[in-house]
Chimera marker file (.cmm) of the C-alpha trace (Angstrom):
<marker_set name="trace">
<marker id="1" x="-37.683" y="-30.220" z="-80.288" r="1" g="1" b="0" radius="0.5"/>
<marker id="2" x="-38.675" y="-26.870" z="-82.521" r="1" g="1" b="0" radius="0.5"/>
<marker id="3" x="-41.285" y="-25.995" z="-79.172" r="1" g="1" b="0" radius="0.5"/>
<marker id="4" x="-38.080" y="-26.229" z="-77.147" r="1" g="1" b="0" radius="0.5"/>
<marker id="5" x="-35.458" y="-24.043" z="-79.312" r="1" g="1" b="0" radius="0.5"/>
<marker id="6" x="-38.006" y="-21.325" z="-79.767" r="1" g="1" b="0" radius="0.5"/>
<marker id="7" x="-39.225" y="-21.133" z="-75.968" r="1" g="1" b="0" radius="0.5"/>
<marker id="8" x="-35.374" y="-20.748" z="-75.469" r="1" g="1" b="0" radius="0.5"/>
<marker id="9" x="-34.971" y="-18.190" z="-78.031" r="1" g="1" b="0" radius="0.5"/>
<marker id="10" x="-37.542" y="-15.875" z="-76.648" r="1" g="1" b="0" radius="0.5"/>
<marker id="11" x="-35.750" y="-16.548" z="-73.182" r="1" g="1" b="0" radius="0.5"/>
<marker id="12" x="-32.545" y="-14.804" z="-74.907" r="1" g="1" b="0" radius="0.5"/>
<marker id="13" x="-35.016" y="-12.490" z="-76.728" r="1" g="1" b="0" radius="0.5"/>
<marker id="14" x="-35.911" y="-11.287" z="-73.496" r="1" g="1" b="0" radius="0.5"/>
<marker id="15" x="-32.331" y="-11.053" z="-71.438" r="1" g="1" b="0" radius="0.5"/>
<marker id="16" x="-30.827" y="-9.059" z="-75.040" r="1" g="1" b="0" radius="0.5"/>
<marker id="17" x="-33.369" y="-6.555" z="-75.059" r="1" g="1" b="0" radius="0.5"/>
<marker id="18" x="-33.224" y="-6.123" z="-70.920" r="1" g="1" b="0" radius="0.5"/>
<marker id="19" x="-29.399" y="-5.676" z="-71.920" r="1" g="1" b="0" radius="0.5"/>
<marker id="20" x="-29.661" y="-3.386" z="-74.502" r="1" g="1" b="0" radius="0.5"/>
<marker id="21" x="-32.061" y="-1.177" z="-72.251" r="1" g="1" b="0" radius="0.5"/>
<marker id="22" x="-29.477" y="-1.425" z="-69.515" r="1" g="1" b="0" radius="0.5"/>
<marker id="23" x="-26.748" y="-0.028" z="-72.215" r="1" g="1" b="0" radius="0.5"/>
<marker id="24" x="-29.031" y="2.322" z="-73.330" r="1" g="1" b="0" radius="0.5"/>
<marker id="25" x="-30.478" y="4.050" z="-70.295" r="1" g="1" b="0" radius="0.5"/>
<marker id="26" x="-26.232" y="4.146" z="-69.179" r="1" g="1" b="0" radius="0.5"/>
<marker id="27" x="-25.609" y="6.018" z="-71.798" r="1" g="1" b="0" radius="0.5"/>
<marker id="28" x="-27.901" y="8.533" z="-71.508" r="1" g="1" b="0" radius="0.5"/>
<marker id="29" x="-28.482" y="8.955" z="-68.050" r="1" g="1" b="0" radius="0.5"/>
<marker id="30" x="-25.134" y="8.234" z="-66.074" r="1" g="1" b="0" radius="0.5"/>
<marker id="31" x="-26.732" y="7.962" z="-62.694" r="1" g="1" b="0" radius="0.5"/>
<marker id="32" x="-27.991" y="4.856" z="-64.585" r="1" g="1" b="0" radius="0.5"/>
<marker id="33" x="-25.368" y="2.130" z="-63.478" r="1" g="1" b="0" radius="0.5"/>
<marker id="34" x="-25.004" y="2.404" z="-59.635" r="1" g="1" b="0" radius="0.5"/>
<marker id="35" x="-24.819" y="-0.302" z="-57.898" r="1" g="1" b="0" radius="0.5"/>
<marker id="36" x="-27.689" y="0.031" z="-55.922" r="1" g="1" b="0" radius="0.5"/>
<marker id="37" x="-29.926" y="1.201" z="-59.103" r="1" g="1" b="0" radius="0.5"/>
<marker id="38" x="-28.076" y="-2.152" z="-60.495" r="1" g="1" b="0" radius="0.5"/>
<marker id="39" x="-29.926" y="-4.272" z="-57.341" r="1" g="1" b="0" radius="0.5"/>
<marker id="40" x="-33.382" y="-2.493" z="-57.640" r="1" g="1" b="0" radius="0.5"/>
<marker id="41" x="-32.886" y="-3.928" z="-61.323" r="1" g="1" b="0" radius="0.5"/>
<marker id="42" x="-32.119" y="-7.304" z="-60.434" r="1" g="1" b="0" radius="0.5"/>
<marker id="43" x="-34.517" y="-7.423" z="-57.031" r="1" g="1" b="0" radius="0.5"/>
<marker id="44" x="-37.185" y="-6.594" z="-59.561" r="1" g="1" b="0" radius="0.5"/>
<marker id="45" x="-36.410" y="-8.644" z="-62.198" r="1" g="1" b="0" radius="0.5"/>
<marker id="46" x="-36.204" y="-11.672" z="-60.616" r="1" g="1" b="0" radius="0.5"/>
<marker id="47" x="-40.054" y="-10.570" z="-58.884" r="1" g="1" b="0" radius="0.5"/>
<marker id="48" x="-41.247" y="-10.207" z="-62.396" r="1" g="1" b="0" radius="0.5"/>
<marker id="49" x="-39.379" y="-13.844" z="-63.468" r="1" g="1" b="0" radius="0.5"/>
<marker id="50" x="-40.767" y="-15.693" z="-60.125" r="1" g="1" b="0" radius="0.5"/>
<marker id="51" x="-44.429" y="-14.721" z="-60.631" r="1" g="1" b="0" radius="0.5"/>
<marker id="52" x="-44.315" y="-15.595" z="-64.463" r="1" g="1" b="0" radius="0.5"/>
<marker id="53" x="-43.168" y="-18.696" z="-63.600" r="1" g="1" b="0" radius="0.5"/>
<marker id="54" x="-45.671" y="-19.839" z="-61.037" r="1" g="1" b="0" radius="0.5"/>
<marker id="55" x="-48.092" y="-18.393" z="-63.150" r="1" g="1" b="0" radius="0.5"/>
<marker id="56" x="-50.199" y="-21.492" z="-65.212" r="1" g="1" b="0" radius="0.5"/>
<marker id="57" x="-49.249" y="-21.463" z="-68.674" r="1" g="1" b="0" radius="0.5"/>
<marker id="58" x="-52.022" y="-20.773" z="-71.726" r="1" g="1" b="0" radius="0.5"/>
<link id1="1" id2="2" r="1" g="1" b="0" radius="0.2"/>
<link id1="2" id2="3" r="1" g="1" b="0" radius="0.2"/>
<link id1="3" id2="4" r="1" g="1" b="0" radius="0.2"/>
<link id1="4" id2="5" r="1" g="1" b="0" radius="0.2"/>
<link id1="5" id2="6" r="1" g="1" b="0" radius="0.2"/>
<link id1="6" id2="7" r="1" g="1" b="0" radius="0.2"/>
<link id1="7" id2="8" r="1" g="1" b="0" radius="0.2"/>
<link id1="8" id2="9" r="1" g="1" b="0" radius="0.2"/>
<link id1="9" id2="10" r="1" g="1" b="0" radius="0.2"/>
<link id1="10" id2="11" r="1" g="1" b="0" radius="0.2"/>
<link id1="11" id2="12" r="1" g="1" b="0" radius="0.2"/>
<link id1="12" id2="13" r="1" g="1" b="0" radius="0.2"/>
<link id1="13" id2="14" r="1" g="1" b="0" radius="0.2"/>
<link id1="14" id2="15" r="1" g="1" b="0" radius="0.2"/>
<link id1="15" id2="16" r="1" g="1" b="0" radius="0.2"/>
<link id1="16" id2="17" r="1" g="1" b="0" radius="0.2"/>
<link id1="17" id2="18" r="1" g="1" b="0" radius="0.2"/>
<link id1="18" id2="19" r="1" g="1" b="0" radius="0.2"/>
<link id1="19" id2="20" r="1" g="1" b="0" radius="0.2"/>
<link id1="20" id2="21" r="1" g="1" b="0" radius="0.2"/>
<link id1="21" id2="22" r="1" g="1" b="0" radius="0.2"/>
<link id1="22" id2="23" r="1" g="1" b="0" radius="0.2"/>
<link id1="23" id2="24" r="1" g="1" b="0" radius="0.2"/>
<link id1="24" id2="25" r="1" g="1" b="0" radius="0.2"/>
<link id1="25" id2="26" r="1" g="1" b="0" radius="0.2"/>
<link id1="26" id2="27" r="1" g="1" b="0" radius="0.2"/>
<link id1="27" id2="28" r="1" g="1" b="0" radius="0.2"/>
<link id1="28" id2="29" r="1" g="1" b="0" radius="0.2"/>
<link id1="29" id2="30" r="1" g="1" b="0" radius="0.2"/>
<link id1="30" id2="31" r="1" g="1" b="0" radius="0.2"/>
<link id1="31" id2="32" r="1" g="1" b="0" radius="0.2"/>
<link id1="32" id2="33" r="1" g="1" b="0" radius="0.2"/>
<link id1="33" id2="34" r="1" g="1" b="0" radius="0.2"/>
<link id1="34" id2="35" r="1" g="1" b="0" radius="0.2"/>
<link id1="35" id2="36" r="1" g="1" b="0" radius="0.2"/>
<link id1="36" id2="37" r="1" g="1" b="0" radius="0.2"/>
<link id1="37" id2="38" r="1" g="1" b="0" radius="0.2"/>
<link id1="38" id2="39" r="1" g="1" b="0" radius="0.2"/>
<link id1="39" id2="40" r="1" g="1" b="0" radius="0.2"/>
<link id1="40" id2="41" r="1" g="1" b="0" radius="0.2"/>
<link id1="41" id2="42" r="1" g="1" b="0" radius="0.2"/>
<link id1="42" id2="43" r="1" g="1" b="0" radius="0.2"/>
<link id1="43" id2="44" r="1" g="1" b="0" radius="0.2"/>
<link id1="44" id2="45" r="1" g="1" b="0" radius="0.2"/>
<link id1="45" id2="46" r="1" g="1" b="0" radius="0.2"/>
<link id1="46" id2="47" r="1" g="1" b="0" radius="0.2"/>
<link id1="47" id2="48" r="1" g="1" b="0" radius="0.2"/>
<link id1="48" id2="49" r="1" g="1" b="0" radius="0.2"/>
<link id1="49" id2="50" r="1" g="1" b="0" radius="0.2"/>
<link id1="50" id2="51" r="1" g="1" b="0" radius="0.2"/>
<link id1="51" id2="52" r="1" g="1" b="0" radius="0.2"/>
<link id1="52" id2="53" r="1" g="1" b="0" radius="0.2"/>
<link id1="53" id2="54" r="1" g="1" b="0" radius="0.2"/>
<link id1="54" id2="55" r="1" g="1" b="0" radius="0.2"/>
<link id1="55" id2="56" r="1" g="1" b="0" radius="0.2"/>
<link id1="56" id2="57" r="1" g="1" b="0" radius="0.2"/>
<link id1="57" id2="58" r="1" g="1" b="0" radius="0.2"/>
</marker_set>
């Protein structure tokens, strides 16, 4: 059960700090959050998630 809550608590980890870079390079930048900047964001994220998870586990 504990192996289970912390694998899902680094899955959270990682969406909060993917949000907080998201909020952060808005505010700074406001070309940031286009909508098509906002799918090159998502097209690569979800690369980076499929690989990871056919990846074997160590």
């Amino acid at each position: 059960m504990n192996t289970k809550l912390m694998a899902h608590a680094k899955e959270i980890g990682i969406v909060l700090v993917l949000v907080a870079l998201i909020v952060a390079f808005s505010i700074w930048t406001p070309q940031f959050l286009t909508v098509s900047n906002f799918f090159n964001i998502a097209k690569q994220v979800a690369t980076s998630a499929s690989a990871r998870s056919a990846s074997p586990s160590c």
